[in-house]
C-alpha positions in Angstrom: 25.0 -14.9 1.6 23.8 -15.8 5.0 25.6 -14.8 7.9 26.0 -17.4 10.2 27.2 -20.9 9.2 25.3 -24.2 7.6 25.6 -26.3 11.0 24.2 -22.8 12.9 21.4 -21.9 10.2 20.4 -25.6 10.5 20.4 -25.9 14.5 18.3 -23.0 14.0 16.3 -24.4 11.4 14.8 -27.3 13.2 14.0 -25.5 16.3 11.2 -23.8 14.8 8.0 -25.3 15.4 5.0 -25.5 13.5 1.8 -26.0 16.6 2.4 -24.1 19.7 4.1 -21.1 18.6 3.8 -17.9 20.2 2.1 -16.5 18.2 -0.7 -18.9 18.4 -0.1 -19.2 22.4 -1.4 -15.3 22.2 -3.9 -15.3 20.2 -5.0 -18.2 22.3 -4.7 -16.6 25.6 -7.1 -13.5 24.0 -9.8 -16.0 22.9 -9.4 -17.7 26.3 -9.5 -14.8 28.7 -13.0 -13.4 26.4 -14.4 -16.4 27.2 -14.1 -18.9 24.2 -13.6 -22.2 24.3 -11.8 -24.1 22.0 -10.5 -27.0 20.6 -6.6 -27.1 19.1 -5.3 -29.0 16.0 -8.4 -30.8 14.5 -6.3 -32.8 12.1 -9.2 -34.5 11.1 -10.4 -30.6 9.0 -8.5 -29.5 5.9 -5.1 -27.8 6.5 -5.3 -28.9 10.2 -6.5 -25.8 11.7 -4.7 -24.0 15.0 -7.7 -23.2 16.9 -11.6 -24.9 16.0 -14.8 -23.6 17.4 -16.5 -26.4 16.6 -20.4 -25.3 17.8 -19.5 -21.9 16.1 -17.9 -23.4 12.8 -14.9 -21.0 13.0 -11.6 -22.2 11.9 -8.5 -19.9 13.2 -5.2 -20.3 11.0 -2.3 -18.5 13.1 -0.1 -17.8 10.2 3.7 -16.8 10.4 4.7 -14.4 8.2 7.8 -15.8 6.6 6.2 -19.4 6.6 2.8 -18.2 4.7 4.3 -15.5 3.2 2.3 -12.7 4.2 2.2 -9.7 1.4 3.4 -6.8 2.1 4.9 -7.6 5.4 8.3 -6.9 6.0 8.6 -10.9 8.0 8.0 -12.3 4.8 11.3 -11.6 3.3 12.9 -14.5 1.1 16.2 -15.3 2.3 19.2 -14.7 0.1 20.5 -18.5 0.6 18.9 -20.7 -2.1 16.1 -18.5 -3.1 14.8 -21.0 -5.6 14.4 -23.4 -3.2 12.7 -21.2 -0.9 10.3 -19.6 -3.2 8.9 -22.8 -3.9 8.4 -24.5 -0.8 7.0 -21.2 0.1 4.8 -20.9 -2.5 3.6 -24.4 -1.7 3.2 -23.3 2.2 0.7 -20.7 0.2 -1.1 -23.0 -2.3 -2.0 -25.5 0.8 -3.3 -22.6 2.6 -6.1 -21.6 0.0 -7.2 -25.2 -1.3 -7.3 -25.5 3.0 -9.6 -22.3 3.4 -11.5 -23.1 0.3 -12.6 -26.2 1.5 -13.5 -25.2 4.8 -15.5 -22.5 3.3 -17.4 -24.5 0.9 -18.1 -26.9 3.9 -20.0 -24.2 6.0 -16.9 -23.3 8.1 -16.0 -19.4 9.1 -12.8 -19.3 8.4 -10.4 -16.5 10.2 -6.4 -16.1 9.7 -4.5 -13.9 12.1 -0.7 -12.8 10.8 2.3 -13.2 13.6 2.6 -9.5 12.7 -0.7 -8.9 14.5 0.5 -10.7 17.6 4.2 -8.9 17.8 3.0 -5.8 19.4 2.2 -5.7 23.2 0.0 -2.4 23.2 -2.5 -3.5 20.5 -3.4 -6.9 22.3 -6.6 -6.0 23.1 -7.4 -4.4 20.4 -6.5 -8.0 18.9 -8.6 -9.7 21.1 -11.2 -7.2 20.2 -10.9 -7.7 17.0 -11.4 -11.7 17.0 -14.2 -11.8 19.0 -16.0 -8.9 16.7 -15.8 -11.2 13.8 -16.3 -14.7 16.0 -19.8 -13.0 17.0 -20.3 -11.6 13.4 -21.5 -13.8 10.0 -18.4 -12.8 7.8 -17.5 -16.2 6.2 -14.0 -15.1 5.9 -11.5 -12.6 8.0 -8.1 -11.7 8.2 -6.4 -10.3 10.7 -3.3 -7.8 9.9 -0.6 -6.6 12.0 0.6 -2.7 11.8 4.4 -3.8 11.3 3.8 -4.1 6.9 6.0 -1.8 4.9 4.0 -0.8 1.4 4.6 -2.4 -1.8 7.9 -1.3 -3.3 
């Protein structure tokens, strides 16, 4: 049962947004302060990514945890209100992500997804924005960036 009411978990609801989030604010912030240049929202690429390099061919996907349900992360939790409804708009979030990612990939893009986990601790920023700009400047086709706050699989 959830704990506050249906008019509360639905104010809440819709104030979550889906471009701009803080996560993606951060992890813009690292790329911008390295150096990078980027563009934001290129609608006009499969699954609309957050952040496009477009002379690099990277594609950045800032993923929330809950929203994309990020294994083994302890964000990713199904709520106990209508959990079949959940679980399948959920599990849709995820289907659109990987036909999204495939396409770019088979396209020629580098494709990179960084998990609101990786973005909720202030100490490892840098080591964040280390992190992205290793694998902007490597070859990998695909990376995946995990944050330290996962619990292992029960």
């Amino acid at each position: 049962m959830d704990v506050v009411d249906s008019l509360t978990r639905s104010r809440m609801m819709s104030g979550i947004r889906g471009k701009h989030t803080r996560p993606e604010i951060l992890v813009r912030k690292a790329l911008f302060a390295a150096g990078l240049r980027f563009r934001l929202h290129r609608r006009d690429l499969p699954g609309a990514p957050d952040i496009v390099m477009v002379g690099r061919k990277v594609a950045i996907f800032v993923h929330g945890c809950f929203w994309h349900q990020h294994a083994a992360c302890r964000f990713a939790k199904l709520p106990a209100t209508r959990p079949e409804f959940w679980a399948s708009k959920l599990s849709g979030n995820v289907s659109r992500d990987q036909h999204a990612i495939e396409t770019l990939l088979a396209d020629g893009w580098r494709v990179l997804t960084v998990w609101e986990c990786a973005t909720r601790d202030p100490a490892a920023f840098a080591s964040l924005q280390d992190t992205m700009v290793s694998w902007i400047a490597a070859s990998e086709a695909r990376g995946e960036i995990r944050g330290f706050l996962t619990h292992p699989e029960n």
